[in-house]
C-alpha positions in Angstrom: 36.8 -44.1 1.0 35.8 -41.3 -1.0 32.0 -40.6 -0.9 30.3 -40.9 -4.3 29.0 -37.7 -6.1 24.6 -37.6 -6.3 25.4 -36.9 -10.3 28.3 -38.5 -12.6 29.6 -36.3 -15.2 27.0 -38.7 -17.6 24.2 -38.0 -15.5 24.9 -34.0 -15.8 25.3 -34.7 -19.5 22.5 -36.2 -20.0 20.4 -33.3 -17.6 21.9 -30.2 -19.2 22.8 -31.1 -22.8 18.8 -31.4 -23.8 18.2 -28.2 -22.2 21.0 -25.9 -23.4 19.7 -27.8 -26.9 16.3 -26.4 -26.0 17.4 -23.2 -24.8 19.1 -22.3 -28.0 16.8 -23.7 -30.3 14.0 -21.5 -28.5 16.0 -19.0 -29.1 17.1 -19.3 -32.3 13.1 -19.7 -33.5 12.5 -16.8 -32.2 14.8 -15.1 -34.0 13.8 -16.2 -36.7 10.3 -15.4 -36.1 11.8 -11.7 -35.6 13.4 -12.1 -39.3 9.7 -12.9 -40.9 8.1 -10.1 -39.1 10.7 -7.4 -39.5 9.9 -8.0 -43.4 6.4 -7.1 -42.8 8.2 -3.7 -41.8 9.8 -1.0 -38.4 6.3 -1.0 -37.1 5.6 -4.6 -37.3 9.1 -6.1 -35.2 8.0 -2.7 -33.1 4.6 -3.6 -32.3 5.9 -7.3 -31.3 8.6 -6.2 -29.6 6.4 -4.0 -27.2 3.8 -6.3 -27.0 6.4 -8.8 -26.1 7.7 -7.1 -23.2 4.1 -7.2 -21.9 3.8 -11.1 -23.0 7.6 -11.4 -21.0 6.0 -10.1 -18.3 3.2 -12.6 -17.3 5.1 -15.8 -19.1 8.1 -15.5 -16.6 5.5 -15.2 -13.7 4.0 -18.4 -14.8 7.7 -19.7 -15.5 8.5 -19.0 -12.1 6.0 -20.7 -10.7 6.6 -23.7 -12.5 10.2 -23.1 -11.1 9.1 -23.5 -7.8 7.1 -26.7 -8.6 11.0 -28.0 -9.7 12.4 -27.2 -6.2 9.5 -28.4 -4.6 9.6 -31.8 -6.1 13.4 -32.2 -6.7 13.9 -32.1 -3.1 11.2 -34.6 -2.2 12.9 -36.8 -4.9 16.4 -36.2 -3.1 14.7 -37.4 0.2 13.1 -40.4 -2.0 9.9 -39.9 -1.2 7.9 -39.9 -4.3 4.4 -39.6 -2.9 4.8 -36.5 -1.6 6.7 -35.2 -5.1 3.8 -36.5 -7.0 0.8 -34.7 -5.0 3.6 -31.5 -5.6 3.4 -32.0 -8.9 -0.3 -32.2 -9.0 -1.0 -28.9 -7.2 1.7 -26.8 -9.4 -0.9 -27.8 -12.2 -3.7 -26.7 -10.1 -2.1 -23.3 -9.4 -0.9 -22.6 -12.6 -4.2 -23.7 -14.2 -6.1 -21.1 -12.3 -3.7 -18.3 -12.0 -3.5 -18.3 -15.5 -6.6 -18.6 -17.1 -7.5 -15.4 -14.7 -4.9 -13.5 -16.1 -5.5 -14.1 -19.3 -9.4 -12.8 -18.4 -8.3 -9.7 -17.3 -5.9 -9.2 -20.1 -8.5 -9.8 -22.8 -10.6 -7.5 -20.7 -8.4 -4.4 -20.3 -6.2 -4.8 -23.6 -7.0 -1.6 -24.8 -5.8 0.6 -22.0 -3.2 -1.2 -20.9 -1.2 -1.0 -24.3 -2.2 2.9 -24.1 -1.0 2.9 -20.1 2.5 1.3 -21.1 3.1 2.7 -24.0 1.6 6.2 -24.4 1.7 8.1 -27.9 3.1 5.7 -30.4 3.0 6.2 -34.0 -0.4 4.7 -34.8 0.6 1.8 -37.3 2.6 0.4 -34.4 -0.4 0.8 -31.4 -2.8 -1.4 -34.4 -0.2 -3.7 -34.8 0.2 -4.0 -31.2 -3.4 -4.4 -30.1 -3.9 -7.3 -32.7 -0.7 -9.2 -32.1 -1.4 -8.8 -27.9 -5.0 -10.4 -28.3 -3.9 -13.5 -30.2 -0.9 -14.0 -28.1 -3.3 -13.6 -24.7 -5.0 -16.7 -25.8 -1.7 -18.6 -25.2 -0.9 -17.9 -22.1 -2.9 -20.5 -20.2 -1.1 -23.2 -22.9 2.4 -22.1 -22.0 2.1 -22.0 -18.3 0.7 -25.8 -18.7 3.3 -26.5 -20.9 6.0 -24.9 -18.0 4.6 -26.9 -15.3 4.7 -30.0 -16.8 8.1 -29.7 -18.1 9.1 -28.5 -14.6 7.8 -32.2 -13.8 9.8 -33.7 -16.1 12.8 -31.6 -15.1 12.3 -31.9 -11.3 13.0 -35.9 -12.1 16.2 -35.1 -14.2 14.2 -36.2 -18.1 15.5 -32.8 -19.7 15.2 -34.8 -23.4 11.4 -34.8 -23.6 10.9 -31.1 -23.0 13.5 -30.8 -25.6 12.1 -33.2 -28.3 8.6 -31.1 -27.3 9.9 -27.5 -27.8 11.6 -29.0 -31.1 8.6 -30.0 -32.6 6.2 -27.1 -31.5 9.0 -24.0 -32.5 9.3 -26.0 -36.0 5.5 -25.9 -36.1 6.0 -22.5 -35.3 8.1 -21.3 -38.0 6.2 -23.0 -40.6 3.1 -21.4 -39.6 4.6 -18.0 -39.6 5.8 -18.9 -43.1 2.6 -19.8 -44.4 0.5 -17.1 -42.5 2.6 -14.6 -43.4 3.9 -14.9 -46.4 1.5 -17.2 -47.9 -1.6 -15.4 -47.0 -0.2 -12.3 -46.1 -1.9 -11.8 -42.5 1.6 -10.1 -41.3 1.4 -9.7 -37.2 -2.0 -11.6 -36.7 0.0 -14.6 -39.0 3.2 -14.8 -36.2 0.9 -14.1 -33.4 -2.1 -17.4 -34.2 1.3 -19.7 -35.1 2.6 -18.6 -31.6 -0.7 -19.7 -30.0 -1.3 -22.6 -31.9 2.2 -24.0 -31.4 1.8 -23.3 -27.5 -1.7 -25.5 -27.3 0.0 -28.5 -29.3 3.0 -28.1 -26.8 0.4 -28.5 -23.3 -1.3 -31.2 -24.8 2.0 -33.0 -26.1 3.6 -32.8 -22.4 0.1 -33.4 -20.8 -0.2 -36.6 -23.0 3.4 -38.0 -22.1 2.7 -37.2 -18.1 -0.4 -39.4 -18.3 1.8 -42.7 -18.8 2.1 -45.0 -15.2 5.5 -46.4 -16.3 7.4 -43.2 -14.7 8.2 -41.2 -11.4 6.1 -38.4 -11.3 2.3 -39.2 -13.1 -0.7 -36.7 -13.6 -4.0 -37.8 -14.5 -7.7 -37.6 -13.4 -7.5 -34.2 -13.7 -11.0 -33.2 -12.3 -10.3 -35.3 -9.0 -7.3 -32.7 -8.2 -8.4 -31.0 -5.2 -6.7 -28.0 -3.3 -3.7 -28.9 -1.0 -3.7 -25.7 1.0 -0.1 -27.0 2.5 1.2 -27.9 -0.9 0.5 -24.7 -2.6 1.6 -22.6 0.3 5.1 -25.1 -0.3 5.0 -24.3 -4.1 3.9 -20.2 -3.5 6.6 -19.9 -1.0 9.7 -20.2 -3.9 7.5 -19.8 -6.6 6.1 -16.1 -5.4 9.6 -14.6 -4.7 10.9 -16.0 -8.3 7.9 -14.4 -9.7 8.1 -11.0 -7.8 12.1 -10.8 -9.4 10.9 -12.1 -12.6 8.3 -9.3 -12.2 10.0 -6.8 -11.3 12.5 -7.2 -13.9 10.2 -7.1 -16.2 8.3 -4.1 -15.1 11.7 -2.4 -15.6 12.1 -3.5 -18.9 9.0 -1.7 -19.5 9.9 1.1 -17.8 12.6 1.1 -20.3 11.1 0.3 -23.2 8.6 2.8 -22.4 11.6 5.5 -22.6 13.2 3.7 -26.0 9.7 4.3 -27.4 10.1 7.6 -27.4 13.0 7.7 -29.5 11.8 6.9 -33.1 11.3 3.6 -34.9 14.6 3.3 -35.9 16.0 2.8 -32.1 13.0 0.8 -31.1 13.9 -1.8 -33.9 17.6 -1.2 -32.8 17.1 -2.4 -29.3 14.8 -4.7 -30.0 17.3 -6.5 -32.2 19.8 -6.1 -30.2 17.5 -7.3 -27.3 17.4 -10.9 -29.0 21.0 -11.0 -29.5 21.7 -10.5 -26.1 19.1 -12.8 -25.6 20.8 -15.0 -28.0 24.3 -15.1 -26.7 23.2 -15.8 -22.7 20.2 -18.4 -23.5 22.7 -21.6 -23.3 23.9 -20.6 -20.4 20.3 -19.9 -18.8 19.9 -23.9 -19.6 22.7 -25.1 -17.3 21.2 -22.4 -14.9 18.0 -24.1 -14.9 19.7 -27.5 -14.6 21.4 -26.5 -11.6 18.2 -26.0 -9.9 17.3 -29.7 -10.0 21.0 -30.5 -9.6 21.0 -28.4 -6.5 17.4 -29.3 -5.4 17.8 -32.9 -5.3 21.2 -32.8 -2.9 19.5 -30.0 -0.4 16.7 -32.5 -0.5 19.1 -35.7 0.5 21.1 -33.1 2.7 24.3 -33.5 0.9 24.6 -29.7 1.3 28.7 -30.1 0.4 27.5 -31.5 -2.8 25.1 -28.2 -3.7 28.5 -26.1 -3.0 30.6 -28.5 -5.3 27.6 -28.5 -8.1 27.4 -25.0 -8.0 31.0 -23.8 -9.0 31.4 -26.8 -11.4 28.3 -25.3 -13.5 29.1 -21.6 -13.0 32.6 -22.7 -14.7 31.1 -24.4 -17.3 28.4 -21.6 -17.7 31.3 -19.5 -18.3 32.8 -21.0 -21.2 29.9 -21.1 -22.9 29.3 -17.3 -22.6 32.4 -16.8 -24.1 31.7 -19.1 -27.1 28.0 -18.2 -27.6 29.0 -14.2 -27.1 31.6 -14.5 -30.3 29.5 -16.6 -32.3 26.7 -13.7 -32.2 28.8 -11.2 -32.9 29.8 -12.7 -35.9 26.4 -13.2 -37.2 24.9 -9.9 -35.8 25.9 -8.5 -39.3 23.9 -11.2 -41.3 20.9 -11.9 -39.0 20.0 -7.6 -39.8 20.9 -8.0 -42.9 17.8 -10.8 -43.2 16.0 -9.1 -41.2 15.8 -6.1 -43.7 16.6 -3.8 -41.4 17.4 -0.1 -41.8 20.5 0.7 -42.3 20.9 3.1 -39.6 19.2 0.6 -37.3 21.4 -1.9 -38.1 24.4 0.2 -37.5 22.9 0.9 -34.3 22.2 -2.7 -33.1 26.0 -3.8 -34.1 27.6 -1.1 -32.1 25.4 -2.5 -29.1 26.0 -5.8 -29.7 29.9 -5.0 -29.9 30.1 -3.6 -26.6 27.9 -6.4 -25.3 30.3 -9.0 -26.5 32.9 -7.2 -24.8 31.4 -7.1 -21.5 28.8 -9.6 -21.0 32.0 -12.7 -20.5 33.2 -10.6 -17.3 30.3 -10.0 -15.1 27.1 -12.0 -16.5 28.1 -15.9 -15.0 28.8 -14.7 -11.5 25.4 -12.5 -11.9 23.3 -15.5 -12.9 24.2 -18.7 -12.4 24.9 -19.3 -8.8 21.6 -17.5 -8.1 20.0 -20.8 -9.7 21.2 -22.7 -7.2 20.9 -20.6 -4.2 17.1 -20.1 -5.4 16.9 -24.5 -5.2 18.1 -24.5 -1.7 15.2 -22.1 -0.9 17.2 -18.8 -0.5 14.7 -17.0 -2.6 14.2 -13.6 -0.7 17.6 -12.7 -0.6 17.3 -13.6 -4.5 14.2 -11.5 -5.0 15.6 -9.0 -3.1 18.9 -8.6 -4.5 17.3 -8.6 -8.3 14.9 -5.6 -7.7 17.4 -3.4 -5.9 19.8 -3.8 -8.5 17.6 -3.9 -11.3 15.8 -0.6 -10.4 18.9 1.2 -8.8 20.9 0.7 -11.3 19.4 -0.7 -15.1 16.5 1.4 -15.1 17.1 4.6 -13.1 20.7 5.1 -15.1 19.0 4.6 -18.4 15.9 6.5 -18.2 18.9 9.2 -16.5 21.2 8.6 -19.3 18.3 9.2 -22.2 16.7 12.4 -20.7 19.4 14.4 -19.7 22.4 13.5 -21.8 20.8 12.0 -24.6 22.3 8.5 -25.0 19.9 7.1 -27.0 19.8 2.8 -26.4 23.3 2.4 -25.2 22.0 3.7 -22.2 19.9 0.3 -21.7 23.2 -1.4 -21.6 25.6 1.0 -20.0 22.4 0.4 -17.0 22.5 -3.3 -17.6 26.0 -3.8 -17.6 26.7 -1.7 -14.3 23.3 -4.0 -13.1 25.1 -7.3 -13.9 28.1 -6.2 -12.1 26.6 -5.3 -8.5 24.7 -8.7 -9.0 28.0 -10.3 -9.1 29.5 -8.8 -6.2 26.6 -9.5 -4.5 25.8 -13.1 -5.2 29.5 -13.8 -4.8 29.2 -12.9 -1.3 26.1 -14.6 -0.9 27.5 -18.0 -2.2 30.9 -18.0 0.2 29.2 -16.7 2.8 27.1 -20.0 3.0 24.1 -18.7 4.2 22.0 -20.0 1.6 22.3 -23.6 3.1 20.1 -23.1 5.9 16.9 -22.8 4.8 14.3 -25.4 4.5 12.0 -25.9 1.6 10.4 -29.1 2.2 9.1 -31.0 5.5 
């Protein structure tokens, strides 16, 4: 008799659907948050771009770690043992908790040089921009790392539909915040920047609120009785660390990048920061069945139905596909419209469509096999390899051809994505490898 599958074809529905919902509506608010600010002006979507890539930065560190509190406690849940998920879930708060309200301390601290460090001579209307959207923005981060690790909770159990119905309300909130501040009271960068933090404190306390309640799996309350589980957090560091090292990394080259766009004018730094959030755009559904797959994955490493991890993985890279294709056509489409919103430049519009065209051409072939199965391979503890593979071909290739590219032949930003697309394509040769060579099913995460 044929064994049963871990997850029905219902049971993935009802996991990914909410958070490829979530993903693209994340994505499409901040889009539109890009639209408001780019009417305040070049230097205003320039400053937040820049700052963003800072902001990137530390929020996928945080992310990461959440995403090791997922693995951690999805494969405790596949073993069934729920007391040991629980305390898991409890000391990803108490990590998170800390690490970030240090980094935001130093942050606030050293704001001032560290915008002049990254970004050097800017034109000055951009560098005030930056240093008041960058303080504002600070404040949040303790907020969205609580808000990550409590939806990693929630996701490490398989409820992807509260996180959702969360990140719905607060990115509403959101917009109608940067509406009002804004354009009602006219407070341009500081007006996106305080509806950004206060739309990141109402989404910790929401999740906080709904993880207090004894009728489900996974519960966290009395939070001053939490006390250090050196064993735990050395479980939780062990994934989370390596994520956040390739998160890291790939930011830092993103900066490293940006750093070089910077130097090119205003009118390719609101080019590729456009075409930055279509890109973003056009992958972000597919990121959400990515993230699913890690508690897919997680939960049959943890009940040792390793078989199942293999079957999971190609059935959501497939899927991941198709919705590449789809979401890469739809942008193009409305890459045209969103800059003409925007009130964009002309020539920076031109610029950003000629990007996003070649994008749309390559991005179907290469990205899925780049991405996806890495999500799973990460879940079944394979995270050095991961980390690994991510800098080498980040920095190798995305950053050392484009910085190459712009100084000595004077590509302008299409060098970003002639780097990015030859990146994507040694990641998929590589993971490929990786994912039929098996290797990846012999680690262990939890004991």
């Amino acid at each position: 008799m044929e064994k049963k599958h871990m997850f029905s074809n219902r049971d993935l529905r009802k996991l990914l659907v909410p958070l490829v919902v979530e993903q693209i509506l994340n994505s499409l608010m901040g889009t539109a948050d890009s639209i408001m600010v780019s009417n305040v002006g070049s230097a205003a979507i320039s400053a937040v771009s820049l700052v963003d890539s800072i902001n990137i930065l530390v929020i996928q560190a945080f992310y990461a770690l959440a995403a090791g509190g997922t693995i951690i406690c999805s494969q405790y849940i596949g073993q069934e043992d729920h007391k040991n998920a629980n305390r898991s879930a409890k000391q990803l708060v108490f990590v998170v908790t800390t690490i970030s309200i240090a980094v935001t301390l130093l942050c606030l601290a050293f704001r001032f040089p560290l915008l002049k460090l990254i970004f050097g001579q800017v034109e000055p209307a951009v560098m005030s921009a930056a240093q008041i959207y960058f303080f504002f923005t600070t404040l949040s981060f303790p907020f969205i790392a609580l808000y990550d690790a409590g939806s990693s909770v929630y996701r490490a159990q398989g409820n992807t539909k509260l996180p959702m119905t969360i990140a719905i309300v607060s990115n509403g909130l959101n917009i109608c915040g940067n509406a009002i501040l804004i354009w009602g009271f006219g407070l341009g960068v500081a007006g996106a920047a305080i509806a950004t933090l206060g739309s990141r404190v109402i989404s910790a306390v929401a999740v906080f609120i709904f993880l207090r309640k004894k009728d489900q799996m996974l519960v966290i309350r009395d939070y001053f009785k939490i006390r250090p589980d050196l064993k735990k957090i050395k479980m939780i560091l062990a994934v989370g660390v390596p994520n956040g090292i390739e998160n890291a990394m790939f930011q830092f080259g993103k900066l490293a990048i940006q750093s070089t766009v910077s130097t090119l004018g205003t009118v390719a730094i609101a080019a590729q920061a456009m075409t930055n959030i279509m890109e973003n755009l056009n992958g972000i559904a597919a990121i959400g069945i990515g993230i699913g797959l890690m508690t897919v994955v997680g939960q049959c490493m943890g009940a040792g139905r390793k078989e199942e991890a293999v079957y999971y993985i190609k059935k959501l890279t497939g899927l991941a596909e198709i919705v590449i294709i789809i979401s890469c056509l739809a942008v193009f489409a409305l890459t045209k419209p969103i800059t003409y919103l925007g009130g964009m430049e002309k020539e920076s519009a031109d610029m950003c469509f000629y990007m996003v065209g070649w994008i749309t051409l390559v991005k179907p072939f290469v990205w899925t096999l780049a991405f996806i199965p890495a999500y799973g391979l990460r879940a079944a503890g394979d995270v050095k390899f991961s980390m690994a593979t991510s800098c080498v071909t980040m920095w190798v290739f995305r950053v050392s051809l484009c910085i190459f590219l712009c100084r000595q032949f004077g590509f302008g930003p299409m060098a970003v994505w002639i780097g990015m697309f030859t990146d994507w394509t040694m990641r998929a040769i590589i993971f490929s490898w990786r994912f039929f060579s098996k290797k990846w099913m012999y680690h262990k995460v939890v004991s």
